[in-house]
Phi, psi and omega in degrees: 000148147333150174210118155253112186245138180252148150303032172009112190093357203227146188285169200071156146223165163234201159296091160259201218209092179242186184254141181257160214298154155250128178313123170234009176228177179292309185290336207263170174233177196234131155249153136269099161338132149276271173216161175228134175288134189260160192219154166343296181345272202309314173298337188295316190327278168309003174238029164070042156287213174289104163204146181254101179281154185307172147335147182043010174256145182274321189246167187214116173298137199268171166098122201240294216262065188256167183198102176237184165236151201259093173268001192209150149212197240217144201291335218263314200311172187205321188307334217215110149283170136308137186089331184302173178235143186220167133181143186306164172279194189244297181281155148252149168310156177255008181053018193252297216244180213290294178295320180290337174265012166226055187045043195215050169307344164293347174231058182289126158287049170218331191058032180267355207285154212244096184243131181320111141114359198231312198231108144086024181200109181298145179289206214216018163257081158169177253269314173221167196207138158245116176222175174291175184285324163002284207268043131258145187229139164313123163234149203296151184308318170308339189264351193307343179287331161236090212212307194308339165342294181336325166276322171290317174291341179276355166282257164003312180288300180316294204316308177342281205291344179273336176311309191280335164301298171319294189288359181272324177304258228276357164255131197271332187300332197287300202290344181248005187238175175285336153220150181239004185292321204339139139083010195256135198260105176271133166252152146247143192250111233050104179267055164275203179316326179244016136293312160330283197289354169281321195272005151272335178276291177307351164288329172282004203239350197041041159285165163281070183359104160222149166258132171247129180202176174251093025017150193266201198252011194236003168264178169327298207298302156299333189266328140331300203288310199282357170273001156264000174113348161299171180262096204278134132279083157323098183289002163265327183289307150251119171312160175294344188287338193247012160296299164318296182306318197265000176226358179090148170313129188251131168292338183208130174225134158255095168269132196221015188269346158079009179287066210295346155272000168267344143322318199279297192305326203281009194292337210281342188254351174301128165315163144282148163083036155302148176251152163223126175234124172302129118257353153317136136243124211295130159255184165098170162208063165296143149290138194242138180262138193212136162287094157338294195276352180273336175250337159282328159315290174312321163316311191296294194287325183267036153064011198269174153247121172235134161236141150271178174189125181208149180064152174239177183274149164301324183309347194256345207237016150264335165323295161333300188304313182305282175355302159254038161271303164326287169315331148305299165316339176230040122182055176329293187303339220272319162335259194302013179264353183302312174281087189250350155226135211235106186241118171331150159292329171299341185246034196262336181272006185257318187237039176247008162285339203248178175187112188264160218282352174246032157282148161231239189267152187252162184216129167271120196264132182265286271181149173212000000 
């Protein structure tokens, strides 16, 4: 079968020709790739980034973001038929701590853990993929059009739900109430794709939106955010520093811009008993001057929180599934406007140097 496999440390990908998987346990199942979404990841992979080839291997199948059909499974399985549209998680366990032996490779404590298409496992950009069942979720058949979604958005689900766990432990209005974003003024900070999808989960959360970004305010991005109902903040217009005085304090921040000094600035627009939570990662490694002391006061005195947070669990990637289900029933086409280019596998090594500015996710179609 088809494969795009990069070389780790070396600029390109090409084609290979690997063999394809077989069921060999009772738990695991067999998919056929539909399409996989490309990400940051992947372009850092292929310009001779952060990448792991499996043990003894030279290359490492690329591909994060999968969306398949379920042709086959293993005597034991129950989650997933033939015919189901499915798609696996990213990480694997390091089968040593606490969290991995209770399937919660997102949060390993060894820093042994394994992830499909980035570190020490080959992905998921090509024709089948066989894994256990642990790591699958089922996605309801309405969604096959956006199903590749499922991953970016399991980031998302996590970063969500642990903010709101820390605020429900420590604010008691937080511990009584049912949501506690409902009427709550959220920024998100970067509008790709998992910027996007936070401010579709906090709308759906009945929050008050706003997105931030340097865009113009007539591209895709924006223009997206405002058909689900947000708000845009032109970050040349208003700076992060400058959100609070001309747009107000925010209760809840997501950053997904991957900036680190607009990470910084933006601790500047937190409410009091504010959560912030990171998910971006800054590249490059300049040093940034930052008021320490000016920020730790303010951390302290204003009750706040900044968390990271990255990669998920399945429970984050069933989370998902409900989530954009919802969101399909309230506001389908604008779901499916997310997805704005659709590319052959031959032709993925012709376009992953390029990136046009209205684009939001791109996809490599294996199958239909």
């Amino acid at each position: 079968m088809k494969a795009i496999a990069i070389v780790p440390g070396t600029a390109g990908s090409h084609l290979v020709e690997r063999p394809e998987p077989t069921i060999t346990a009772q738990d695991e199942a067999k998919v056929r790739i539909i399409r996989v979404g490309i990400c940051g990841t992947d372009r850092e992979e292929v310009s001779g980034g952060r990448a792991q080839a499996p043990d003894g291997q030279k290359e490492l199948v690329i591909g994060h973001e999968m969306f398949g059909q379920v042709v086959s499974v293993g005597s034991s399985v129950t989650r997933v038929k033939p015919g189901d549209y499915a798609v696996f998680t990213v990480r694997r366990g390091c089968g040593e701590c606490a969290s991995c032996l209770m399937n919660r490779p997102d949060m390993c404590q060894t820093g042994k853990y394994r992830e499909r298409g980035i570190r020490g496992l080959d992905g998921y950009q090509t024709e089948f993929v066989v894994d256990r069942e642990q790591y699958i979720v089922q996605v309801p058949a309405e969604l096959e059009a956006i199903g590749v979604l499922m991953e970016p958005l399991s980031v998302v689900e996590k970063a969500i739900d642990e903010a709101l766990a820390v605020q429900t432990v420590r604010c008691p209005d937080a511990a009584i109430t049912p949501d506690w974003l409902h009427g709550r003024r959220c920024l998100v900070a970067g509008l790709g794709p998992v910027g996007l999808l936070a401010t579709m989960v906090l709308r759906l959360r009945g929050g008050e939106v706003y997105g931030l970004d340097v865009v113009d305010p007539n591209s895709s991005r924006p223009k997206w955010l405002d058909g689900i109902g947000g708000s845009y903040i032109d970050g040349r217009q208003i700076p992060a520093d400058q959100v609070e005085k001309k747009i107000g304090g925010m209760d809840f921040i997501l950053d997904a811009s991957g900036v680190a000094a607009l990470e910084f600035n933006l601790l500047d627009a937190l409410a009091l008993n504010g959560m912030y939570v990171v998910t971006g990662i800054p590249g490059g490694d300049r040093p940034l001057q930052i008021p320490g002391a000016e920020l730790i006061r303010q951390l302290v005195l204003d009750n706040q929180i900044m968390l990271g947070s990255v990669n998920a669990a399945r429970g984050h990637f069933q989370m998902g599934a409900d989530d954009l289900a919802q969101a399909h029933l309230r506001w389908a086409d604008q779901i499916a406007g997310l997805i704005t280019n659709r590319y052959s596998w031959d032709q993925f090594s012709g376009l992953i140097d390029q990136h046009q500015p209205d684009t939001i996710k791109e996809v490599v179609e294996w199958s239909r």
